[in-house]
C-alpha positions as CSV (number, residue, x, y, z in Angstrom):
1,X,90.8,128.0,82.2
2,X,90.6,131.8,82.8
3,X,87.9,133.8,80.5
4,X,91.0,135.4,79.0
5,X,92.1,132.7,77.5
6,X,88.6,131.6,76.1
7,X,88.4,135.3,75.0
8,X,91.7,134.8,72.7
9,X,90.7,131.7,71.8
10,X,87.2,133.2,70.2
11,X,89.2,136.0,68.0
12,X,89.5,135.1,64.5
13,X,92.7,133.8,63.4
14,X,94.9,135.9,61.3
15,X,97.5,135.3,58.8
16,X,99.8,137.0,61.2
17,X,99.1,135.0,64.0
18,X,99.5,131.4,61.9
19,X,102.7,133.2,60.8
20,X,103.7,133.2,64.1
21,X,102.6,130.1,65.5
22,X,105.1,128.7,62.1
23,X,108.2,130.9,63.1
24,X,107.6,129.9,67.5
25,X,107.1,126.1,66.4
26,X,110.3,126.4,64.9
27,X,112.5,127.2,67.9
28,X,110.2,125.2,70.6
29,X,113.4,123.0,71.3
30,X,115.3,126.2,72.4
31,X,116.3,125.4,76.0
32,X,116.0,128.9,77.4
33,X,116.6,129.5,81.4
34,X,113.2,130.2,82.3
35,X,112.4,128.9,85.9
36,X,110.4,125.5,85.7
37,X,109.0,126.4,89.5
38,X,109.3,129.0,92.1
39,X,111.8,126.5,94.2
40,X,114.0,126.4,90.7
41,X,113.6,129.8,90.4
42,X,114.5,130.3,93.5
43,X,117.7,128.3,92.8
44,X,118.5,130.5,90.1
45,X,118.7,133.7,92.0
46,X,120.7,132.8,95.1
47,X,123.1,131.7,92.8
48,X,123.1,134.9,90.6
49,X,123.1,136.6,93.7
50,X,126.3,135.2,94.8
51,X,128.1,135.7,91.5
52,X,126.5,139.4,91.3
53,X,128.0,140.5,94.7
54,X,131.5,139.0,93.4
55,X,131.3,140.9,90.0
56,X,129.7,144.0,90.7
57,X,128.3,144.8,94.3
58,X,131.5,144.1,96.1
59,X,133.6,146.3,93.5
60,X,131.3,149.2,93.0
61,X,129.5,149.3,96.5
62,X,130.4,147.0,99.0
63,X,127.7,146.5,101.4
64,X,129.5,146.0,104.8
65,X,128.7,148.4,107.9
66,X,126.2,150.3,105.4
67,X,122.4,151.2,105.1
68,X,121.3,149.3,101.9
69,X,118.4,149.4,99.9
70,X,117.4,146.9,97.3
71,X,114.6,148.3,95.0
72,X,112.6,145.0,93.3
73,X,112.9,142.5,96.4
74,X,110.8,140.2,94.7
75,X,110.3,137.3,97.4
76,X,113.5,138.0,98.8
77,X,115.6,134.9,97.7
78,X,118.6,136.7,97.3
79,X,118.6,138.4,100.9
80,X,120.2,135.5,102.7
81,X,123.1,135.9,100.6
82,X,123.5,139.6,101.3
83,X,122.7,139.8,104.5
84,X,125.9,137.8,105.0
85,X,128.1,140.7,104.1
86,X,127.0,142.8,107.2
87,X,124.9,145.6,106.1
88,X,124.5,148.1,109.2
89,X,120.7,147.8,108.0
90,X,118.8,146.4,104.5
91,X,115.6,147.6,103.1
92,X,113.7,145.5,100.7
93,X,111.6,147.7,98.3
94,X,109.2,145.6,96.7
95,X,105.4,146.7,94.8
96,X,104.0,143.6,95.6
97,X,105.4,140.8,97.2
98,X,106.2,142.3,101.0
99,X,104.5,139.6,102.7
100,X,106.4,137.1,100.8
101,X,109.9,138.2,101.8
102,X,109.3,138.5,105.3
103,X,108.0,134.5,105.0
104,X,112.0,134.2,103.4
105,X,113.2,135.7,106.1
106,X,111.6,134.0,109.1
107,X,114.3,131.8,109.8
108,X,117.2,134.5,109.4
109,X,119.4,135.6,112.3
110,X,119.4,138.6,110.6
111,X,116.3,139.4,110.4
112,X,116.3,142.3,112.4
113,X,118.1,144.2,110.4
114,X,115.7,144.1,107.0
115,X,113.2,146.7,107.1
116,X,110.6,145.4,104.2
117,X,109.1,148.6,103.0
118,X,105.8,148.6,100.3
119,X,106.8,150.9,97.6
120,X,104.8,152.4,94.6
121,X,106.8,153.5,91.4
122,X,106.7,156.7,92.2
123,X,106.8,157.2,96.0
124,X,109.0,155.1,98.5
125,X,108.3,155.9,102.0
126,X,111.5,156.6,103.2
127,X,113.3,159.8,104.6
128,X,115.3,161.9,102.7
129,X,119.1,160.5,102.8
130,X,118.9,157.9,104.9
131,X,120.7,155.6,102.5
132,X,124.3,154.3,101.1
133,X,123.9,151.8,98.6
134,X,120.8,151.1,96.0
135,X,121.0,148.2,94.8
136,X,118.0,146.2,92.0
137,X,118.4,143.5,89.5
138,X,115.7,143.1,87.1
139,X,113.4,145.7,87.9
140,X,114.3,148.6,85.9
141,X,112.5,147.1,82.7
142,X,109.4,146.9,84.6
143,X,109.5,150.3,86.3
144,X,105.6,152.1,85.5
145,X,107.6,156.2,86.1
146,X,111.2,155.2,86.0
147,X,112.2,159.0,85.9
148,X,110.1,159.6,89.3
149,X,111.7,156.0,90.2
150,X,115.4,157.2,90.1
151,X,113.6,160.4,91.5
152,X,113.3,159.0,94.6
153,X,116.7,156.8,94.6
154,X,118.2,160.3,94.5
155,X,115.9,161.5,97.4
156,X,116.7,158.6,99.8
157,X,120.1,158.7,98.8
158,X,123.2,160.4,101.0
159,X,125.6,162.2,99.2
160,X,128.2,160.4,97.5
161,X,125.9,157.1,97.9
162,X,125.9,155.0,94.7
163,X,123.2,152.9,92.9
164,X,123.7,150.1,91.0
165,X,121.4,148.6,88.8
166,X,121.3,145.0,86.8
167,X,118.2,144.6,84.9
168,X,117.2,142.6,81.7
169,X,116.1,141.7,79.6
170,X,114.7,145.1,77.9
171,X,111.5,145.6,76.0
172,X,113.0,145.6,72.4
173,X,115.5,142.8,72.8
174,X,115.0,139.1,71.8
175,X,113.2,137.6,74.3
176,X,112.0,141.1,76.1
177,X,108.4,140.2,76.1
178,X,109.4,138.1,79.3
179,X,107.3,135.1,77.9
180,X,110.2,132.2,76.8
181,X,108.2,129.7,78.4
182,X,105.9,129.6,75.7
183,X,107.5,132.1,73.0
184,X,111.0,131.4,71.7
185,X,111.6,132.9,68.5
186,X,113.2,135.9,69.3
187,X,111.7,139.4,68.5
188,X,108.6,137.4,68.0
189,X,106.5,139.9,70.4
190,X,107.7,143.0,68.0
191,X,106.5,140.9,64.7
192,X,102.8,140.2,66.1
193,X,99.9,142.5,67.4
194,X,99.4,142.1,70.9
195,X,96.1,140.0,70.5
196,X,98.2,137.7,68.5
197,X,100.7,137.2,70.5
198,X,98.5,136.5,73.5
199,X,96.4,134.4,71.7
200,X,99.8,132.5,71.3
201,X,101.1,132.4,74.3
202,X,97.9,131.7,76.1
203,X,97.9,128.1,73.7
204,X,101.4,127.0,75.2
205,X,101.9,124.9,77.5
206,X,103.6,126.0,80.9
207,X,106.2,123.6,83.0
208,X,104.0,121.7,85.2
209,X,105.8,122.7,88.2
210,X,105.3,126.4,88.0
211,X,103.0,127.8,90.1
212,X,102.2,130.8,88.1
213,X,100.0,130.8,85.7
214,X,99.0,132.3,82.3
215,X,97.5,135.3,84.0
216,X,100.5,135.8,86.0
217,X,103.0,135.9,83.3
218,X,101.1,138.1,80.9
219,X,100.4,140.6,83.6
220,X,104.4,140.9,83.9
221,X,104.2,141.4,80.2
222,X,102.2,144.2,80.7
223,X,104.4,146.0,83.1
224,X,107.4,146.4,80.7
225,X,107.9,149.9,80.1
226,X,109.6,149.4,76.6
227,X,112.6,152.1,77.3
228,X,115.4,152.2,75.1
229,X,119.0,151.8,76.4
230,X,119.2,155.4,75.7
231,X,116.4,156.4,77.7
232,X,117.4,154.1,80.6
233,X,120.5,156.4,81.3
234,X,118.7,160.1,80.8
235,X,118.1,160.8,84.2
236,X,121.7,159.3,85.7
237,X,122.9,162.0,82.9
238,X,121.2,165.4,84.9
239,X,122.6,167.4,87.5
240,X,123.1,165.2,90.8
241,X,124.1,162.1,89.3
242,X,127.5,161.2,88.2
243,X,127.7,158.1,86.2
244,X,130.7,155.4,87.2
245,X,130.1,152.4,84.5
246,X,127.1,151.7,81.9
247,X,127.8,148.4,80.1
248,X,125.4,146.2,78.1
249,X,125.4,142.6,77.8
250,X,125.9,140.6,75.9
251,X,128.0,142.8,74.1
252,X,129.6,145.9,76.3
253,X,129.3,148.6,74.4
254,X,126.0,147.3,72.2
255,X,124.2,150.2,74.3
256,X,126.3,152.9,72.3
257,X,124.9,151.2,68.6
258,X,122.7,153.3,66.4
259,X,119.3,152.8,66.6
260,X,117.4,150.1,65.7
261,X,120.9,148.0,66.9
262,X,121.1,149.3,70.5
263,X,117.4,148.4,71.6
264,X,117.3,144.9,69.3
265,X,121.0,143.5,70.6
266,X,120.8,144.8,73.7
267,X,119.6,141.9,76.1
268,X,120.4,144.0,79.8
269,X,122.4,146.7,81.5
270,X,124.5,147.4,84.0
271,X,124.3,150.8,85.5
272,X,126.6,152.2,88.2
273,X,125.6,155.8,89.6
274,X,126.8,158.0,92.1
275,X,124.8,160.9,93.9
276,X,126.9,164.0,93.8
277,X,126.2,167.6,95.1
């Protein structure tokens, strides 16, 4: 047990937190697709990653005889799958886990052709256009300087080169905390004060096949940047961007709501850019 946890555990208990402990007990059937352990999870995205190519990449930016770079790598899991649609080259942009996807890679033919690249938020070692296609899924939300992120997409990006961008689920949405192994009921992380709702997740119990642990997964909580849908598309709005689709999901158009509506039904986004100029 980390000293985190026996740190929570010492705090005194509020009427907040029993309040939510009540409203999370409620829900603790809910089924919700959280990975169970990193070979499920890995599951999980090569099949989103063939069904994302299908829907979006191949339609918006088709990755054959082009340089393509995928911001968020993670461990890689979904680079088998792209690398079979013949990008001239692939870079995998990742924080954090660069060692990890060049382990997912050993076995590839293709290999040669990924260049895994350690990037910071705010700098990505790259040279200036050298780039087609940007690609990340579920990275935006956790971006620490997303405007000096899409900063650098622009800089790496050749003109007329597009970036397209899946991410969810944001800050202010149900489950946005990023903690459904543990926390269910949605909004649940808006309702309770951040000790509270540690304290509370820190008592659940993860799948015992999941190699993370408590730590892990409340670190990732701290990384979201809590942008509004709004505020996700201000920089694709400035000179040297044109924008070719936004959509929300589950609902479309949800994105375009009023406030508090946008940010609280708004679960992900698609955005689809293009560098102009």
């Amino acid at each position: 047990m980390s000293d985190r946890r026996i740190d929570d555990q010492s705090n005194d208990v509020s009427w907040v937190y029993l309040l939510g402990r009540v409203l999370n007990g409620l829900t603790s059937w809910l089924p919700l697709p959280a990975p169970q352990s990193l070979t499920n999870f890995k599951e999980m995205v090569s099949k989103r990653a063939v069904k994302v190519y299908a829907d979006v990449y191949r339609r918006y930016s088709p990755f054959d005889g082009r340089d393509v770079a995928e911001i968020g790598a993670g461990w890689g899991f979904a680079l088998d799958h792209y690398l079979s649609y013949g990008p001239r080259s692939y870079y995998a942009l990742d924080i954090a886990h660069n060692e990890a996807i060049a382990d997912t890679l050993r076995d590839n033919p293709m290999r040669d052709k990924v260049h895994v690249v350690r990037i910071t938020p705010d700098h990505f070692p790259l040279p200036d256009e050298c780039i087609d296609v940007i690609v990340s899924e579920n990275t935006f939300e956790h971006a620490a300087n997303y405007e000096a992120t899409i900063a650098e997409a622009s800089r790496i990006l050749r003109s007329s080169g597009r970036l397209v961008a899946l991410f969810a689920p944001l800050y202010f949405s149900p489950y946005g905390a990023h903690l459904w192994h543990t926390i269910k009921f949605p909004w649940l992380h808006l309702l309770l004060k951040r000790q509270d709702l540690r304290r509370l997740f820190y008592e659940g119990e993860l799948p015992a096949g999941l190699e993370f642990d408590h730590d892990y997964h409340w670190e990732q909580f701290l990384t979201l940047n809590r942008l509004h849908p709004r505020e996700f598309l201000l920089p694709f709005r400035r000179p040297g961007w044109r924008l070719v689709r936004v959509a929300s999901y589950p609902l479309p158009l949800m994105h375009t709501a009023p406030e508090p509506f946008s940010s609280l039904l708004t679960h992900g986004m698609i955005i689809v850019a293009e560098k102009v100029g």
